[in-house]
C-alpha positions as CSV (number, residue, x, y, z in Angstrom):
1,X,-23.4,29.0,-19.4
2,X,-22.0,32.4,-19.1
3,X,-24.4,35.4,-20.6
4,X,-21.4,36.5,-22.4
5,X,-21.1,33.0,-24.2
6,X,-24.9,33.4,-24.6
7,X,-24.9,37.0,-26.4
8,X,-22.0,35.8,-28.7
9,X,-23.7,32.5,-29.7
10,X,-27.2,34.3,-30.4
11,X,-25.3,36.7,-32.6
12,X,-23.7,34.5,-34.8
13,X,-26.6,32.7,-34.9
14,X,-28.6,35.7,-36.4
15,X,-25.6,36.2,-39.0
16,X,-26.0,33.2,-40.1
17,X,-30.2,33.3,-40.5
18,X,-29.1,36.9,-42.4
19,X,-26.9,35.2,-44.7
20,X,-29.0,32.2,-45.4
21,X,-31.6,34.5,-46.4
22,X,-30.2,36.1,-48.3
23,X,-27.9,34.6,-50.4
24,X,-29.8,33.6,-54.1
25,X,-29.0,29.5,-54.7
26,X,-28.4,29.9,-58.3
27,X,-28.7,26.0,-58.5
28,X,-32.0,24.4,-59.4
29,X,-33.0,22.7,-56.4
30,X,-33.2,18.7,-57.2
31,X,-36.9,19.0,-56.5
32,X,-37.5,21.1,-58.7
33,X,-35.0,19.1,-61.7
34,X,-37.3,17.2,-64.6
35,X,-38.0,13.9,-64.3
36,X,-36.6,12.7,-67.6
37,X,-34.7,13.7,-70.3
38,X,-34.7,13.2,-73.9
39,X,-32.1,11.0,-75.8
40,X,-28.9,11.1,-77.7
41,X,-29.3,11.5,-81.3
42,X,-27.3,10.7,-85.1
43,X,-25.3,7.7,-83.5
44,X,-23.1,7.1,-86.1
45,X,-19.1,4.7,-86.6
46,X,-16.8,5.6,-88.8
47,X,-13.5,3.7,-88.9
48,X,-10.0,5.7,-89.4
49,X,-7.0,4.7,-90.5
50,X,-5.3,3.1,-88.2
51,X,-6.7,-1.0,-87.9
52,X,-9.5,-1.5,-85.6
53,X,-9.6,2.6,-85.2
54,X,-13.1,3.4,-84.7
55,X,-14.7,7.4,-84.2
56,X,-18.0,7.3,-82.9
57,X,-20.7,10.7,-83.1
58,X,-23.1,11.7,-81.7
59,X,-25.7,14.8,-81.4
60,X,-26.5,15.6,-77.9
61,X,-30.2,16.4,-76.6
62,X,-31.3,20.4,-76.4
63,X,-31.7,20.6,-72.8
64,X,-30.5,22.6,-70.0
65,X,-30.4,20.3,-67.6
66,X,-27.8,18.1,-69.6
67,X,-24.8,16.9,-67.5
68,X,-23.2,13.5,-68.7
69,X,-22.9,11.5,-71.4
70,X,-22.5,7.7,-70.5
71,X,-20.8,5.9,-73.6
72,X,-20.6,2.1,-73.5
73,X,-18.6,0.0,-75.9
74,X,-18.3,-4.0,-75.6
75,X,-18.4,-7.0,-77.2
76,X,-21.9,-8.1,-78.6
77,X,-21.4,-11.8,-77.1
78,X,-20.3,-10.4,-73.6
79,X,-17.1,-11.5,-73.7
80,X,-13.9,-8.9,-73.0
81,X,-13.8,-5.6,-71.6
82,X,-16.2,-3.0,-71.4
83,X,-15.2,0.0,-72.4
84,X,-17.6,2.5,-69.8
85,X,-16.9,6.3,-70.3
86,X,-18.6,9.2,-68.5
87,X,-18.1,12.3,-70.2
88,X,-19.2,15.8,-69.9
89,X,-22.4,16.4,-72.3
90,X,-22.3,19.6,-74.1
91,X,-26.0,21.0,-74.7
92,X,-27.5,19.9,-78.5
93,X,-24.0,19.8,-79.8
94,X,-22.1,16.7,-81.6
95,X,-20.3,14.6,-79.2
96,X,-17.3,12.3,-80.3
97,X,-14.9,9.7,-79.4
98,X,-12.2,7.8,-81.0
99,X,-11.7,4.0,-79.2
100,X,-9.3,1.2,-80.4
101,X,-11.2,-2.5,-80.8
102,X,-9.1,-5.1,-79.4
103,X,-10.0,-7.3,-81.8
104,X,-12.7,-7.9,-84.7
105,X,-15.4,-9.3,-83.2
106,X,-19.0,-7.8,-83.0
107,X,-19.1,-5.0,-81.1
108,X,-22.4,-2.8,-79.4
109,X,-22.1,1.2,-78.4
110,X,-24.2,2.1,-76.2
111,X,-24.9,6.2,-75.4
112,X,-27.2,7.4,-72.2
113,X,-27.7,11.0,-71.8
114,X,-28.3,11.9,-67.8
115,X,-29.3,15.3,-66.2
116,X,-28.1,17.2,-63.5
117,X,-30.5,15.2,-61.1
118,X,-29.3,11.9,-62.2
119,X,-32.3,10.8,-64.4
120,X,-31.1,8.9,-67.4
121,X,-32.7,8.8,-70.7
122,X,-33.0,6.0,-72.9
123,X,-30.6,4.2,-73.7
124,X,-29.1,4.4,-77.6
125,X,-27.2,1.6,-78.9
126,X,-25.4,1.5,-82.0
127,X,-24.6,-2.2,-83.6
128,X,-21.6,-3.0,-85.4
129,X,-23.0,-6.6,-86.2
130,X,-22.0,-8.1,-89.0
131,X,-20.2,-5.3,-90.3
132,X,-16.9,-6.2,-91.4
133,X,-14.4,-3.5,-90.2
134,X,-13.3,-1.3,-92.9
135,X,-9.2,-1.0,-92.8
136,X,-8.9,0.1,-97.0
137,X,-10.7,3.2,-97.1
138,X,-9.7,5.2,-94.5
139,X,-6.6,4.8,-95.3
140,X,-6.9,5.5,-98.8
141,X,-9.0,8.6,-97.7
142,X,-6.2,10.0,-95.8
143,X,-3.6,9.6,-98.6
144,X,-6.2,11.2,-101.0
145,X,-6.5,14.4,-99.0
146,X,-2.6,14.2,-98.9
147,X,-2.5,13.8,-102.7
148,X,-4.4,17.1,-103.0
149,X,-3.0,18.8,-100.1
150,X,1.1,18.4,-101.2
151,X,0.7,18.8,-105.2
152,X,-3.0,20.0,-105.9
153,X,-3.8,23.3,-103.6
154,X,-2.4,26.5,-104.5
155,X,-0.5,25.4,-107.5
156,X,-0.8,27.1,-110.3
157,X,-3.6,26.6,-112.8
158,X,-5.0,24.5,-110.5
159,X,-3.2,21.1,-112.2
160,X,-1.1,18.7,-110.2
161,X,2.9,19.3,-109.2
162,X,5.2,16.5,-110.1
163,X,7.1,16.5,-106.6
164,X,6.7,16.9,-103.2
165,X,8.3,19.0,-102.1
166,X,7.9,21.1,-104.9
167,X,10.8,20.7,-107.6
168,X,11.2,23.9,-110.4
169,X,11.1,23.0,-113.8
170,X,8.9,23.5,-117.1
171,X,5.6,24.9,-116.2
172,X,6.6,25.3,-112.4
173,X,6.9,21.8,-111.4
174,X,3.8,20.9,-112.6
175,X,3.4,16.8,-113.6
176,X,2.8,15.8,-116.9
177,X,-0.3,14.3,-118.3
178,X,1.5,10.9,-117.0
179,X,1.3,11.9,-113.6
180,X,-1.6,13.7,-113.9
181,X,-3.3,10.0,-115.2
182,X,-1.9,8.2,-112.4
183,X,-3.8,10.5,-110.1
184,X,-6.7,10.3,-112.0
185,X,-6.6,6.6,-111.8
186,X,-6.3,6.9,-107.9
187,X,-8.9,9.3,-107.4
188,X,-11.4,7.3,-109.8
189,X,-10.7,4.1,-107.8
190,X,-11.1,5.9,-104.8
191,X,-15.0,7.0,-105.7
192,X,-15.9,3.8,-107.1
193,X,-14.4,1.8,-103.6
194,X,-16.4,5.0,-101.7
195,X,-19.9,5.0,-104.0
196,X,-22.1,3.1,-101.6
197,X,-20.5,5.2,-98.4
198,X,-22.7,8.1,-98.0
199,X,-20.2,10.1,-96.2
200,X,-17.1,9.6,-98.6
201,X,-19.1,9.5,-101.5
202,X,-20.5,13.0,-100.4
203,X,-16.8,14.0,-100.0
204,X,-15.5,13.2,-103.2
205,X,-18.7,15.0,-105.2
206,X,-18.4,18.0,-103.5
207,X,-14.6,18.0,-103.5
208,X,-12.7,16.2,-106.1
209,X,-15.4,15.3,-109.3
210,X,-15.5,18.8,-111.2
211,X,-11.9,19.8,-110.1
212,X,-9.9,16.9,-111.3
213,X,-11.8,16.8,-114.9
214,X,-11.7,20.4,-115.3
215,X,-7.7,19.9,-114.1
216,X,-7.2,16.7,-117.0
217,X,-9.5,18.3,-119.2
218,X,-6.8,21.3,-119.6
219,X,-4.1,18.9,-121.4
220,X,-6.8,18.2,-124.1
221,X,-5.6,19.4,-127.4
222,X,-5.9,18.4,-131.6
223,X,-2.2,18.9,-132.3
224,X,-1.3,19.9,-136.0
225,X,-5.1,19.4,-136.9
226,X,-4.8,15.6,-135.9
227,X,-7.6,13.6,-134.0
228,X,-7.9,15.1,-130.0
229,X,-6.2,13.8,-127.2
230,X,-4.8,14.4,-123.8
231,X,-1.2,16.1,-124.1
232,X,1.8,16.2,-122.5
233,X,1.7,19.2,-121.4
234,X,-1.2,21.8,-121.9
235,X,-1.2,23.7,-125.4
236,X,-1.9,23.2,-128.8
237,X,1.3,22.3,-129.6
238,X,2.0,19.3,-127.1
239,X,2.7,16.0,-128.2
240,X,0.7,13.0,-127.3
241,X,1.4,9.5,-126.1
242,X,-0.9,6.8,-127.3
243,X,0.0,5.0,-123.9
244,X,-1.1,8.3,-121.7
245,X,-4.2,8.5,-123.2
246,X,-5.2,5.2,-122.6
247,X,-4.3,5.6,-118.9
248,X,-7.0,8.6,-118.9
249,X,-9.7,6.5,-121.5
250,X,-10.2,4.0,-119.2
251,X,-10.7,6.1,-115.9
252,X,-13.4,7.4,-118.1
253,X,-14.8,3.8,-119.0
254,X,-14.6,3.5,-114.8
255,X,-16.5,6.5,-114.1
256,X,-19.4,6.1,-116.4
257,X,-20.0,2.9,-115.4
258,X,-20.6,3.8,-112.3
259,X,-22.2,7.5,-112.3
260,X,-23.6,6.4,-116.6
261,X,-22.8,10.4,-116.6
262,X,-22.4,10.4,-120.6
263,X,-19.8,13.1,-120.2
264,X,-17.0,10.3,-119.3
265,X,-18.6,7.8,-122.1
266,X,-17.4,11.0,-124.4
267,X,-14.3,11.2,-123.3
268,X,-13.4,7.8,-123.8
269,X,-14.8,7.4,-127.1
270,X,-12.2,10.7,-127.6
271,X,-9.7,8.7,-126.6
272,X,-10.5,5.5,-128.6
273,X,-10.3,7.4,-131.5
274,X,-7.1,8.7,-131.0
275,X,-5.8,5.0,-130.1
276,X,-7.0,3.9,-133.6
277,X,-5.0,6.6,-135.0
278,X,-2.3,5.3,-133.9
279,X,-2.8,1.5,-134.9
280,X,-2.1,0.0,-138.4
281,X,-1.0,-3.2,-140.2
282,X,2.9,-2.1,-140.5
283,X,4.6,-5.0,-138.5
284,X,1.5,-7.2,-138.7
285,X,-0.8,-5.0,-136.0
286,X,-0.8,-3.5,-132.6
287,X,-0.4,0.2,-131.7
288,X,2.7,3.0,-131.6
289,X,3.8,4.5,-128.2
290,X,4.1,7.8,-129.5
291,X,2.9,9.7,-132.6
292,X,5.6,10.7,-135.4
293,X,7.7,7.1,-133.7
294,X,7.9,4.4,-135.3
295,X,8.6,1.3,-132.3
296,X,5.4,-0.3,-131.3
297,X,5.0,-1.4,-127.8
298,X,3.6,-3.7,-125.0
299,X,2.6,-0.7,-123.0
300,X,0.2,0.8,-125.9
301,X,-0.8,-2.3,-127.2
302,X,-2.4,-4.1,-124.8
303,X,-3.9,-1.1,-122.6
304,X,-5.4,-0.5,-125.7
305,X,-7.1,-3.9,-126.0
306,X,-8.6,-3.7,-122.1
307,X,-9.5,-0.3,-123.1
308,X,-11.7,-1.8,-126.2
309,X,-12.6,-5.0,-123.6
310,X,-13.8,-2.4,-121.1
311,X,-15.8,-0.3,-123.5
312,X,-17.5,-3.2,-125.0
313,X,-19.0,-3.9,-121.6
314,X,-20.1,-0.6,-121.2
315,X,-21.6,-0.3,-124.4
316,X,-22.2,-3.6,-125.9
317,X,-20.3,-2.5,-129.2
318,X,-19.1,-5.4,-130.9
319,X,-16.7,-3.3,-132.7
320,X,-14.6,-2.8,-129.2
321,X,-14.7,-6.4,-129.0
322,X,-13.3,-7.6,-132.3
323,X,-10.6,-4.7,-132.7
324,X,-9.4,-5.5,-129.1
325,X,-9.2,-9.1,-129.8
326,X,-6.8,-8.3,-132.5
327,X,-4.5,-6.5,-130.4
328,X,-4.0,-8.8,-128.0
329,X,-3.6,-12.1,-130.5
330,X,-1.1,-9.9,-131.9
331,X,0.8,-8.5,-129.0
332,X,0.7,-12.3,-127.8
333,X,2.6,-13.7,-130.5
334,X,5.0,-10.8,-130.6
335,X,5.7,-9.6,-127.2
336,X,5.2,-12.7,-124.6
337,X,8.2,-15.0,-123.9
338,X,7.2,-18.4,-124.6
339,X,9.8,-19.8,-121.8
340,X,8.0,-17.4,-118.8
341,X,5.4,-16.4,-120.1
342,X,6.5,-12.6,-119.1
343,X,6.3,-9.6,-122.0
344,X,9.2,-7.8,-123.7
345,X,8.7,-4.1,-124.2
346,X,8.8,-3.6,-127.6
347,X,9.5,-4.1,-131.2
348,X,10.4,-1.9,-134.1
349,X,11.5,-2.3,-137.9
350,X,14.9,-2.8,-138.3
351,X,15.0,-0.5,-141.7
352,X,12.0,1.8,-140.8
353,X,11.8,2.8,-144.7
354,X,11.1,-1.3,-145.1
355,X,8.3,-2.6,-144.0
356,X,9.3,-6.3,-144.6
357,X,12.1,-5.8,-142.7
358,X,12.9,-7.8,-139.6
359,X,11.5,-6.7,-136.5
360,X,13.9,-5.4,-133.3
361,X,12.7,-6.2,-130.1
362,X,13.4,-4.8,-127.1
363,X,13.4,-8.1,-124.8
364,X,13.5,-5.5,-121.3
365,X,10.5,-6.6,-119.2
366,X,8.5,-4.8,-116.8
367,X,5.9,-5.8,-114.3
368,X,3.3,-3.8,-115.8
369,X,3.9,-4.9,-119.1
370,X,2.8,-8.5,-117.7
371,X,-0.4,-6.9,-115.7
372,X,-1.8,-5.7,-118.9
373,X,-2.2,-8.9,-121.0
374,X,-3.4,-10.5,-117.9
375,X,-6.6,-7.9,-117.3
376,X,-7.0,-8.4,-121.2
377,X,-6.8,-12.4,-121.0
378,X,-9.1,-12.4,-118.0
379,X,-11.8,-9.9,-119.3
380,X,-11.6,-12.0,-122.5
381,X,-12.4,-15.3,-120.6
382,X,-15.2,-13.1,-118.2
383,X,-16.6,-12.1,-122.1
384,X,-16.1,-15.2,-124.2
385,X,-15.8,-18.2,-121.5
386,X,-13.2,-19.6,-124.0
387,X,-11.0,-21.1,-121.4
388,X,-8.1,-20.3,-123.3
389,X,-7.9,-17.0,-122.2
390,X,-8.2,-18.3,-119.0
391,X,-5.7,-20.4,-118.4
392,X,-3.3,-17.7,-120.1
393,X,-4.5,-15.3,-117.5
394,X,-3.1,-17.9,-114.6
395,X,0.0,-19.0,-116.8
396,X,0.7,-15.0,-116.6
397,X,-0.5,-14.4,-113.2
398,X,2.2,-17.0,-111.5
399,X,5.2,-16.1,-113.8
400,X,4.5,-12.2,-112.7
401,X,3.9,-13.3,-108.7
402,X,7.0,-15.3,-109.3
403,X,9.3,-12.2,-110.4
404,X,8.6,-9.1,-109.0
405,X,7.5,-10.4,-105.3
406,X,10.0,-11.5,-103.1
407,X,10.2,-13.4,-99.1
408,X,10.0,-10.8,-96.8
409,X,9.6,-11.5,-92.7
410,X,7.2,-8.2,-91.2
411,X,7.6,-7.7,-87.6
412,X,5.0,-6.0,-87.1
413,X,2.6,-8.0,-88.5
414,X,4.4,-10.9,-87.2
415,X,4.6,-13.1,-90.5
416,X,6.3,-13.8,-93.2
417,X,5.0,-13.0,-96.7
418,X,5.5,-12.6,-100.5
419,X,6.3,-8.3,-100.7
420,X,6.3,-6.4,-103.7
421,X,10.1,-5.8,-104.2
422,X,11.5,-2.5,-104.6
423,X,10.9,-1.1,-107.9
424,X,8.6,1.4,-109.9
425,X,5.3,1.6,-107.6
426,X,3.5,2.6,-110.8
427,X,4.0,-0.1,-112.9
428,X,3.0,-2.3,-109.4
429,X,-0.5,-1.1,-109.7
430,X,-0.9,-1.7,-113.2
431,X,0.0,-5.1,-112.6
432,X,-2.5,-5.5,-109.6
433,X,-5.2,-4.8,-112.1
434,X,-4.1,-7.8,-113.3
435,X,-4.5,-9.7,-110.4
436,X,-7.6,-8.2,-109.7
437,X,-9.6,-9.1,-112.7
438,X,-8.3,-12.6,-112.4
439,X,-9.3,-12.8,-109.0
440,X,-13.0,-12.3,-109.8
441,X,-12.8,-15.1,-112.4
442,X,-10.7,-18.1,-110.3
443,X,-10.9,-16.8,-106.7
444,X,-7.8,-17.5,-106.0
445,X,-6.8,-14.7,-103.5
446,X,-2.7,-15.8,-103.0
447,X,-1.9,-12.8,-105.4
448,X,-4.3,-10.6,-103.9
449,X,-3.4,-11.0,-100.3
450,X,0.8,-10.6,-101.0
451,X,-0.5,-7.2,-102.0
452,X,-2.8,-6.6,-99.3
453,X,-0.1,-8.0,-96.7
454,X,2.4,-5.7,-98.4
455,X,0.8,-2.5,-97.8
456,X,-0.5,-3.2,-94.4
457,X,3.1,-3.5,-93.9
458,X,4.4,-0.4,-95.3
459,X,1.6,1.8,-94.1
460,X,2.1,0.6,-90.4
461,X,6.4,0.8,-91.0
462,X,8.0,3.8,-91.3
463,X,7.3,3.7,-95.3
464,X,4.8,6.0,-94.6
465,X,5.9,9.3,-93.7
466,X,3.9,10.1,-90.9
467,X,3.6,14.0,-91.1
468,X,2.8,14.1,-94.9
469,X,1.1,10.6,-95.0
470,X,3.2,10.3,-98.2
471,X,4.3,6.3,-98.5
472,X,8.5,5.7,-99.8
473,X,8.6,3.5,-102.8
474,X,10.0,0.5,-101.1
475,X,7.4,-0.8,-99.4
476,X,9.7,-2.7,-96.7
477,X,9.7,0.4,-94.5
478,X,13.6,0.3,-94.4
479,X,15.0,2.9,-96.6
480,X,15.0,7.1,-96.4
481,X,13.1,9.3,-99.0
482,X,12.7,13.0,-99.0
483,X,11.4,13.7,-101.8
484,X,7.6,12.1,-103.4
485,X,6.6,11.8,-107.2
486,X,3.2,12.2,-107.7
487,X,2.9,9.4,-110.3
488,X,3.9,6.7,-107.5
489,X,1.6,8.4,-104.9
490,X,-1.3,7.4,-107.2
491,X,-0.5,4.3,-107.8
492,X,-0.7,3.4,-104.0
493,X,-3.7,5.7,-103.7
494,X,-5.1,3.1,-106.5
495,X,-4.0,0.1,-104.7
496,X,-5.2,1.1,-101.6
497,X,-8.7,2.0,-103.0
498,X,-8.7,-1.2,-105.0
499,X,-8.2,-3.2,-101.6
500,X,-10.9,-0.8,-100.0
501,X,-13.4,-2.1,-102.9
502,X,-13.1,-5.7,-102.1
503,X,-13.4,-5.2,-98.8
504,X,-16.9,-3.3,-99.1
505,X,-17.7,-5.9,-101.6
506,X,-16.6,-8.7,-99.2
507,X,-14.2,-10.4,-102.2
């Protein structure tokens, strides 16, 4: 070798000894790494929306050395795919993914934290055993948020709008004390399906419990020195509607039942009073719609008896008992259709300065006008065990399934099924109240699973608008709406948490 070659080869050999020396390896060297590392924390599932939608959290361990997080889903008998993720590990913060299930079967999560050496910690697994996916209340959870997000924030006085998108009108759009009850009833059925649900239940406490009864709370007036009761509108001069009051008396029933908060038992027994205001012996019995009118009608009448059923269960009052009881014998023999079984809508004098006149009815019949002597028949049966009431609970139940649902082939569920037909969603969830209390008696779940089938249709069609979350009146996914009335939004919020509160109940 040349002693050129020799100089130039010694040289860069120094150089790189120089270098070597003193560059500073900001790395720890692998020696040097722990030999273990502590484990992932707060593994918790929560299911979303969308069916067999899971989010699973985590809290990651507080150490440097953190790397990777190794997440492993499967199926708890070993059959399928595994789902094997290795993502990067952020140090002591939350981690979070969302997976699809492929089906319903048990499942197992598995989280491993590992360092920058390799070691693994121990290995947290998260079961989902025997728990039966939840498809109801995330769903109704989303439409609640949108509920309060298109018609409750920002409006003014704090009370619900009518529309969305926002319509003018008398006191800016905002929704009568109709509306403002069909909300109610959503949001009540929503925390009763989400009590045992630490999460939700948390959710709806700290955001929906004093805001919505302070919001109701404003319609409450004692117009012309009369009894109090929920108005219209708010103000002193408002008038009232027996039938909207009971709407709002029977939320509540709901809610001290389930919290025994007496300040709902107050309200009710508010309401009550009102109702018997509004009830005398002029046409035999029953109750007016409206005070200062004359026509007496399903819609007041028999509310009115489930609201008596319901407070004699919360109470033990015999006095609810008996006064409801003669409501419904008397809205029995004057509103139901002995051929169908169905319920006109209502009857009035036909010389209103005669009170022995003949009576005028108004032979129109609506679906909820059937669900409401079928809650009273079945929580007369669930009281009395006098099967009478029973079997006029079924004899309504099938006459109602047999008019206002119709065949309907889904695609994307891929069946074909009894669907609500296009009509007022409202009145649809009154109905399924109906249903619902008969269900508990007879177990007979055909009525309960058309509903169920219908609005897994309509909130996987495009019935449900998917930037507002807002779902079109017909349920069959195949008409156009731009516009949203709060007092149908409600109603499917109600539905939706109604399904949701089988389902945790396993009914």
């Amino acid at each position: 070798m040349k002693p050129q070659t020799i100089k130039i080869n010694l040289i860069a050999f120094l150089f790189l000894l120089f270098n070597a020396a003193c560059s500073k390896n900001t790395e720890t060297p692998v020696d040097d790494m722990p030999n273990s590392i502590e484990a992932v924390s707060n593994v918790a599932v929560r299911t979303l929306s969308e069916i067999n939608t899971i989010e699973i959290s985590w809290k990651n361990p507080d150490d440097a050395m953190l790397d990777k997080i190794e997440f492993i889903l499967e199926q708890a008998d070993g059959k399928g795919n595994r789902n094997v993720q290795l993502l990067d590990g952020k140090v002591a913060e939350v981690g979070k993914i969302v997976v699809q299930l492929s089906n319903s079967s048990e499942h197992t999560v598995s989280i491993t934290a590992l360092n920058k050496a390799g070691i693994r910690s121990e290995k947290v697994s998260k079961s989902i055993i025997g728990q039966k996916l939840m498809s109801w209340l995330p769903r109704a959870d989303t439409l609640m948020k949108a509920l309060v997000k298109n018609y409750l924030d920002g409006k003014p006085r704090d009370i619900w709008s009518s529309n969305f998108p926002q319509s003018s009108g008398y006191w800016d759009g905002a929704a009568v004390i109709w509306g403002h009850g069909g909300a109610f009833s959503g949001y009540t059925t929503f925390k009763k399906a989400s009590y045992t649900i630490p999460s939700y239940k948390k959710d709806v406490e700290q955001l929906y419990d004093n805001r919505l009864l302070i919001g109701i709370d404003k319609f409450r007036n004692k117009r012309d020195g009369g009894p109090e009761a929920y108005a219209v509108y708010p103000g002193e001069g408002d008038e009232r509607f027996y039938d909207d009051n009971i709407w709002v008396g029977l939320d509540m029933v709901h809610l001290y039942e389930l919290t025994k908060d007496s300040k709902y038992l107050d309200r009710a027994k508010i309401v009550w009073q009102f109702v018997l205001s509004g009830a005398d012996d002029v046409m035999g019995g029953g109750v007016y719609w409206k005070e200062g009118q004359k026509s007496k009608h399903t819609c007041s009448t028999f509310p009115a008896a489930v609201l008596g059923l319901t407070l004699y269960n919360a109470t033990g009052d015999s006095k609810y008992l008996d006064q409801a009881k003669d409501w419904y014998d008397w809205g029995i023999r004057v509103f139901q259709d002995p051929n169908d079984y169905l319920f006109y809508d209502n009857v009035r004098l036909s010389d209103e300065n005669n009170p022995n006149s003949a009576l005028v009815t108004d032979r129109t019949k609506f679906s909820y006008n059937t669900g409401q002597p079928l809650q009273a028949a079945s929580l007369l049966y669930s009281i009395t065990k006098e099967t009478k009431y029973l079997t006029a609970a079924q004899q309504m139940a099938k006459a109602a399934y047999g008019r206002w649902f119709v065949p309907f082939r889904s695609y994307l569920l891929n069946e074909s099924f009894q669907i609500l037909e296009p009509g007022h969603v409202w009145f649809q969830a009154i109905m399924m109240r109906g249903f619902v209390e008969l269900y508990l008696l007879d177990n007979n779940r055909e009525y309960i699973n058309a509903y169920e089938k219908t609005l897994n249709h309509a909130w996987l069609s495009p019935a449900r608008n998917k930037s507002s979350n807002l779902i079109n009146e017909n349920f069959k996914g195949v008409t156009t709406q731009t516009s949203w009335e709060l007092i149908h939004q409600g109603a499917i919020l109600e539905m939706l948490s109604q399904l949701a509160l089988l389902e945790i109940e396993e009914k």
